[in-house]
N, C-alpha and C positions, 0 to 999 in steps of 0.2 A: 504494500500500500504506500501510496508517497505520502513523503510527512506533510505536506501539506493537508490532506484527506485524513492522515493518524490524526494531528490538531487538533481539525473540525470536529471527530468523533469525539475526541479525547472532552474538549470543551464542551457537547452535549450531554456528555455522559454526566460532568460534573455538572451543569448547571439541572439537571434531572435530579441526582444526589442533593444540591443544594435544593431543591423544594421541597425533599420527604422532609429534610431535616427543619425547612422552617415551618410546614406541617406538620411538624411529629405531636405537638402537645392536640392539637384541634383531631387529626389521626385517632390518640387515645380516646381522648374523649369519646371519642363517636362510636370507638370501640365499648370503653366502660355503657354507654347510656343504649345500644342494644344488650347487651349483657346484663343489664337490667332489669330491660323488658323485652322477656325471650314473648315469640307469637311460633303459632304454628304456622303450619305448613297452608297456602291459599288464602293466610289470611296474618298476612305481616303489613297489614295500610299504614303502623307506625315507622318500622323499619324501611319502606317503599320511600315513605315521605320522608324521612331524615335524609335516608341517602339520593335522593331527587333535589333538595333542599343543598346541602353542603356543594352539590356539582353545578344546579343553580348558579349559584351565588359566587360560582368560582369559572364561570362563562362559558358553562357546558348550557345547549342546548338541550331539552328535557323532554321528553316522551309521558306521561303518567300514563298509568293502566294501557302498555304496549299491547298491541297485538287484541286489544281487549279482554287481557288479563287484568283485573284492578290492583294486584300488588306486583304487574311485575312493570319495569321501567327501562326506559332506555335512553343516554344520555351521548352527545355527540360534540366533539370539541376539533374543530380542524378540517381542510379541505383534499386535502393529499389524497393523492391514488393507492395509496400503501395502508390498506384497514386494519388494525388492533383490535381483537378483542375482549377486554376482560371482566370475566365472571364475578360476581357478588350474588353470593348467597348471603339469606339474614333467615332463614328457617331455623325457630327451636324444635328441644324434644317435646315429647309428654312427659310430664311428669321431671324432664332432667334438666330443662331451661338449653341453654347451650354448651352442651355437656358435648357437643363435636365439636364447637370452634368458629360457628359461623361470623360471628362479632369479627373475629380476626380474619378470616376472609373475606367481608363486607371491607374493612378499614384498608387492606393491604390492597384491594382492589381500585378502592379508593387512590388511595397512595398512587399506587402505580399511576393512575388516568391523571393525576393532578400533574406530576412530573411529566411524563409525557405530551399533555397543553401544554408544558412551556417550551415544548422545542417540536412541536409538533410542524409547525410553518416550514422552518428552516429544514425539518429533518423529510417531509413531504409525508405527513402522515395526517391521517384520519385516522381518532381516539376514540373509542366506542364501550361505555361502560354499560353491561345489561345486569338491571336487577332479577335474580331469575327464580322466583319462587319455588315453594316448597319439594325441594331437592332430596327431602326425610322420605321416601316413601309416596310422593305423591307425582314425580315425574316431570316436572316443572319447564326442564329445559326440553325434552321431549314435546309437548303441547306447543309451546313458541318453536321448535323446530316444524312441527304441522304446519304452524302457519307465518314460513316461510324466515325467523329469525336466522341470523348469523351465516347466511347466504352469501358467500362470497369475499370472506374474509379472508385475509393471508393470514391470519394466526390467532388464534385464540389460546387464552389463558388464566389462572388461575394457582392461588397455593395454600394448600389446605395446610392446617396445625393437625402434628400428631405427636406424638412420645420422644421421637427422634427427627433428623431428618432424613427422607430419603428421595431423591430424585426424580425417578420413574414410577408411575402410576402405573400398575397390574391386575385394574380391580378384575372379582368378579361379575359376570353376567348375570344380572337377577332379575325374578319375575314374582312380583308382590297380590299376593292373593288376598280376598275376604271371603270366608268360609262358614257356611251358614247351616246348620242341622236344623228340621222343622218338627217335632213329634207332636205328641197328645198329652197333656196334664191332664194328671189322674191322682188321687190320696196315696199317697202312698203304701199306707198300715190297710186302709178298709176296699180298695177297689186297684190295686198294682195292674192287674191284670187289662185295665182299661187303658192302660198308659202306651205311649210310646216315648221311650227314654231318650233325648235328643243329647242327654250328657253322656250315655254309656256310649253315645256312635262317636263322640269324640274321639272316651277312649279307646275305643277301639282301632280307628284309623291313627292312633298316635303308639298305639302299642305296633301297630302293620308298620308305620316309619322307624319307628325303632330298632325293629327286625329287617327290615329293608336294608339299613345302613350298612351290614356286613357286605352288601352287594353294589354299593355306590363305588364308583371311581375318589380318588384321592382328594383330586381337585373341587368335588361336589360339596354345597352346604344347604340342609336341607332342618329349619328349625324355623320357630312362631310363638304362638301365647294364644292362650285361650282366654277372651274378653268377656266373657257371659255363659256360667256354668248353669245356671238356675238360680231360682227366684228365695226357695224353702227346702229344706232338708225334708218335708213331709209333705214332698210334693214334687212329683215326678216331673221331671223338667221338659219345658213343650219346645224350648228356643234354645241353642245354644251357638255361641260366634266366636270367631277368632283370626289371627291374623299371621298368617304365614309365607315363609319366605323360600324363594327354591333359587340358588346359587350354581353357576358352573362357570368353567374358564373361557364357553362363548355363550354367543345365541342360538347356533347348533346345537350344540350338545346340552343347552339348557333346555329346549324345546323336547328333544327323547326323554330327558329325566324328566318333564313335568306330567310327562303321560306314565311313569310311574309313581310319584308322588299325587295325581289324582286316583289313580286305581287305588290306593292306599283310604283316603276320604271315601271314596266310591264304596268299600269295604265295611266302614260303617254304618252309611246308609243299610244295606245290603243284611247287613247283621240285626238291625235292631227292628229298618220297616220306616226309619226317618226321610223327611225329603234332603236332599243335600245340594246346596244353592253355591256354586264357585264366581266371585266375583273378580276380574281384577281392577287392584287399584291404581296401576297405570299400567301404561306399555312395556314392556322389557326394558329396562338397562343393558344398554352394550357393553363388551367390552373395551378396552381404549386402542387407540391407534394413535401410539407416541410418535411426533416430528424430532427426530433424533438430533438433527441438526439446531434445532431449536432447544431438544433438552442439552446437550453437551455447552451450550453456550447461559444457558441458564448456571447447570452446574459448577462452568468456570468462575461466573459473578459472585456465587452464592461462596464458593470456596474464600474468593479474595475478601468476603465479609467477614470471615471467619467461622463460616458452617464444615461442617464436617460429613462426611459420608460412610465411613470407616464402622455405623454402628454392627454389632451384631445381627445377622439376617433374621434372627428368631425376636427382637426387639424395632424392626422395621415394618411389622408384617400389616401396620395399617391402611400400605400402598396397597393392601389386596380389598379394601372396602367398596362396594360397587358404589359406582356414581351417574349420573344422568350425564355428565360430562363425556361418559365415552360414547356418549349419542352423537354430542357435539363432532368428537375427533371423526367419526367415519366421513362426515362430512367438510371439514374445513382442517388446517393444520393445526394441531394442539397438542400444547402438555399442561401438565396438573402433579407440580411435585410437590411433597409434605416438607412441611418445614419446623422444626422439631421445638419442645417445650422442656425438655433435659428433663421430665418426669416420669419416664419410666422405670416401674413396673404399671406407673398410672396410666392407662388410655382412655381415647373416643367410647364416648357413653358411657362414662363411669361418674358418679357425684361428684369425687375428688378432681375430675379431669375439668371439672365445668368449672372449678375452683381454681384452675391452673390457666383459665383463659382470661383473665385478668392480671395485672402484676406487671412486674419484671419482664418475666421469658416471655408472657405472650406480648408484653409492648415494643420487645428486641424483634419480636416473631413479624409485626407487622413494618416495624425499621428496614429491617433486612427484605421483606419476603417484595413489600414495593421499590424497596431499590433493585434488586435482581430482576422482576421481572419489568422492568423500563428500561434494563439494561441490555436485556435479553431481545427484547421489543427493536430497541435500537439497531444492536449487532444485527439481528435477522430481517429487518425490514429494509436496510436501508445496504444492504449485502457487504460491511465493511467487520470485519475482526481484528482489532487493536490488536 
């Protein structure tokens, strides 16, 4: 590269660093006050509107309720023929608030698009921040991928918090069911005989996946919870629900296993005399399709921050979490690497983890994870490697 053109990159890079850094306290913030108020999934209109608000107000043009979604958003800073684009999740759990980390994914996303407006002119980019709703289970980016989002992007991105860090995204392919058994309530003690037990078809189909498992490949995950066992102990139960997950390392080979994990449900129906109702609650999760060229150049940045790679493969293993972003990769270039919280044995979906996405390490987490990925933005967009 001539030094002249090293220079140029050299001076965007830094003047990108210098915005995380005068952003960094406005950054937390916006971190801490979702982390506050975790929402679920379809229905984050406070997180939607913060993060609409902060890009507002910093000369992103705004989108609300894209695509005619009402929490999800889309923000656009720049005229360049070179499109960026990066993911913000703000979906909590049930019950665990933001026990995955999406606060720090929202801020870091953040981060990144801020730094990137300020050299977006010079550098010939179009900055494109998408709010993308409930990403837990409910398929988010899938639904705006229907209708037509993230079409023709030269790179899409995103960095999740997890335990360590690790680079490359591996998830699995999952396919989110709701599981519905229908019987008869009957007394228990004075009329059994009238009943049709819609909790014993549970167990039954959960005893059939248990047994099943000996017979699974390596790479399968096949597990749920049961939402609604019955009403009364003395009272044979007419409804029972629950919500299960079917896991494999594509959409092939997740599509064969879920014709054995339904015969499995199918078995309890079958046993007891219940109706058995299979709903799903979104589309599949793909697998990912890493732009390697873009991850290697990430991992450079992230290295020179001071992240490390070196952890143990068995303390890395959150890159195997499925995500709706590997919807994204089949169609546009993208990576999605975890960027670490130094808390492990604590991980994603755990009380203590949700505790860990405030502080310190996850304020480092979004320092680091918006510098690397503006940096990464840069090098691949603009085809120059310092």
């Amino acid at each position: 590269m001539p030094d002249s053109q090293l220079a140029s990159l050299h001076a965007l890079h830094q003047q990108a660093r210098d915005v995380v850094t005068q952003r960094f306290e406005e950054l937390v913030a916006f971190s801490e006050l979702l982390h506050a108020n975790p929402e679920l999934g379809w229905a984050e209109h406070q997180a939607a509107e913060w993060t609409a608000q902060l890009l507002e107000g910093s000369g992103f043009t705004v989108e609300r309720g894209y695509l005619g979604f009402p929490t999800a958003i889309r923000a656009v800073y720049g005229t360049g023929a070179k499109r960026v684009g990066l993911m913000a999740e703000y979906d909590a759990l049930p019950g665990l608030g933001h026990a995955c980390g999406h606060n720090i994914i929202s801020a870091t996303s953040v981060g990144a698009a801020l730094a990137l407006a300020a050299v977006a002119d010079e550098a010939g980019l179009s900055v494109e921040l998408y709010g993308t709703p409930a990403e837990e289970g409910g398929g988010g980016k899938i639904e705006l991928l229907k209708r037509g989002a993230f079409a023709g992007l030269d790179l899409a991105m995103m960095a999740h918090p997890g335990p360590v860090d690790s680079a490359e995204a591996n998830p699995y392919a999952v396919a989110h069911q709701h599981i519905e058994y229908q019987g008869h309530s009957a007394h228990a003690a004075a009329y059994p005989e009238q009943g049709i037990n819609a909790n014993d078809a549970f167990i039954v189909a959960q005893v059939a996946l248990g047994l099943m498992r000996q017979q699974l490949p390596a790479g399968v995950r096949v597990h749920g919870i049961q939402t609604n066992g019955g009403q009364a102990p003395n009272a044979i139960p007419e409804k029972t629900e629950g919500r299960w997950y079917v896991r494999a390392e594509n959409l092939v080979e997740l599509q064969k296993i879920e014709k054995k994990v339904r015969r499995c449900f199918e078995a309890g129906a079958h046993a007891t005399g219940a109706t058995l109702t299979i709903t799903p609650e979104s589309e599949p999760y793909s697998e990912f399709r890493t732009d390697y060229r873009a991850l290697e150049i990430y991992r450079r940045h992230a290295i020179a921050l001071g992240r490390r790679f070196d952890a143990p493969a068995e303390h890395a293993t959150m890159n195997r979490a499925s995500t709706d972003m590997g919807n994204v990769s089949q169609i546009v270039p993208a990576i999605h690497p975890y960027i670490g919280l130094n808390c492990y044995p604590v991980s994603n979906h755990q009380p203590a983890f949700e505790a860990h996405c405030v502080g310190t390490a996850a304020n480092q987490a979004i320092r680091d994870g918006a510098t690397a990925l503006a940096a990464t933005a840069l090098d691949y967009l603009t085809g120059m490697n310092p």
